[in-house]
C-alpha positions in Angstrom: -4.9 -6.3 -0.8 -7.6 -5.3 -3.2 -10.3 -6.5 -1.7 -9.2 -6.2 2.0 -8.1 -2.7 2.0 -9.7 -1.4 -1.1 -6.1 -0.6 -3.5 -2.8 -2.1 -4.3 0.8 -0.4 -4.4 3.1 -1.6 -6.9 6.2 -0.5 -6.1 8.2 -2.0 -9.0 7.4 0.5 -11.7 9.8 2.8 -11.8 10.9 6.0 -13.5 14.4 7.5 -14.3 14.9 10.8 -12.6 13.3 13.7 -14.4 11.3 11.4 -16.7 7.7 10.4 -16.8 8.5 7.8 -18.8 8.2 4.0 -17.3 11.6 2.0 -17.3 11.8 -1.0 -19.5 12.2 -3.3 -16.1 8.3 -1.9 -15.0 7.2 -4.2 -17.7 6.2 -6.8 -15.3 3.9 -4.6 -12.6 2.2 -2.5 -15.8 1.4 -6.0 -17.1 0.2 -7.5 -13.8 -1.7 -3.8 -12.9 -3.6 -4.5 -16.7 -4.5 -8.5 -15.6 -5.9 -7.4 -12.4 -7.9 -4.2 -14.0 -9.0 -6.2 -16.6 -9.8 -9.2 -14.6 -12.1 -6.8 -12.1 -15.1 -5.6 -13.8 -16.3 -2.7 -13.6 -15.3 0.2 -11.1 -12.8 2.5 -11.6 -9.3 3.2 -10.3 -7.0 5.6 -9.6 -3.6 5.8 -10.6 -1.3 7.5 -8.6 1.8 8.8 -9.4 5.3 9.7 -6.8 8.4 11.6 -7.0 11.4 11.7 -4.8 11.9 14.5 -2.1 14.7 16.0 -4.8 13.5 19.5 -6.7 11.1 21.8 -5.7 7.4 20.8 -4.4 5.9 22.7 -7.9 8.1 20.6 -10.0 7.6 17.6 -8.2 3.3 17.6 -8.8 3.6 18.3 -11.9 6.0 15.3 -12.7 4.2 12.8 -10.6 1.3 13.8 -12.4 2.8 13.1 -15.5 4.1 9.8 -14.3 0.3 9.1 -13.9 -0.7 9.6 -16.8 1.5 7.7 -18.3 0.6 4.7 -16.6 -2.8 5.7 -17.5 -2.0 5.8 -21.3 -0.2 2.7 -21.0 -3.3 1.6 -19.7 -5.5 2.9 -22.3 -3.1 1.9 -25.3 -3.6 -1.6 -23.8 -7.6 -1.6 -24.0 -8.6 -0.2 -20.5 -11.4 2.3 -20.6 -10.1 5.6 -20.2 -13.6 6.3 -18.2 -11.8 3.6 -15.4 -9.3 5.5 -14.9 -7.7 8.3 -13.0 -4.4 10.1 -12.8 -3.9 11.7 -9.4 -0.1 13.0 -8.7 1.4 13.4 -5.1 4.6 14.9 -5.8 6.5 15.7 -2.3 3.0 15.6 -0.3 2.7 11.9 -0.2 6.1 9.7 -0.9 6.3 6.2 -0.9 9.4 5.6 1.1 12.1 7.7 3.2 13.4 10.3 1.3 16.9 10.3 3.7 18.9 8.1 1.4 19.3 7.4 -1.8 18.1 3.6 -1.6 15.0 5.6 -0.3 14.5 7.9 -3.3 
């Protein structure tokens, strides 16, 4: 997907509701997000962060820009560059999935 379209979405790390901190069951995507960052050289990326349609659309950036940046400092704490790498939050502007059910938020 990377080199046909440019980016990758990992959909399997995941945050509790109101946190910015990454569950404990993200491990494996933060660690496969690190192999492929560190196994392409040189370039940078963006990290994007997501919330769920619940709370208000102020709220919401500034949470999914918190998310990340946490990834991002995962990231960094981990050896990446910080010069790589980008935090860009979407709150209610961009989700991920349908917001109309739970199993969607």
């Amino acid at each position: 997907a990377l080199q046909r379209d440019g980016r990758v979405v990992l959909r399997g790390i995941r945050f509790d509701t109101d946190s910015a901190v990454p569950r404990a069951d993200s491990l494996p995507d933060l660690e496969a997000l690190l192999v492929l960052i560190r196994e392409t050289r040189g370039g940078s990326w963006i990290i994007e962060g997501h919330t769920d349609s619940t709370g208000g659309a102020t709220y919401n950036k500034a949470l999914s820009d918190a998310r990340a940046k946490a990834v991002v400092e995962w990231l960094a704490q981990r050896g990446v560059d910080r010069a790589r790498l980008q935090a860009a939050g979407h709150g209610l502007e961009r989700p991920v999935a349908d917001n109309a059910t739970i199993a969607g938020r």
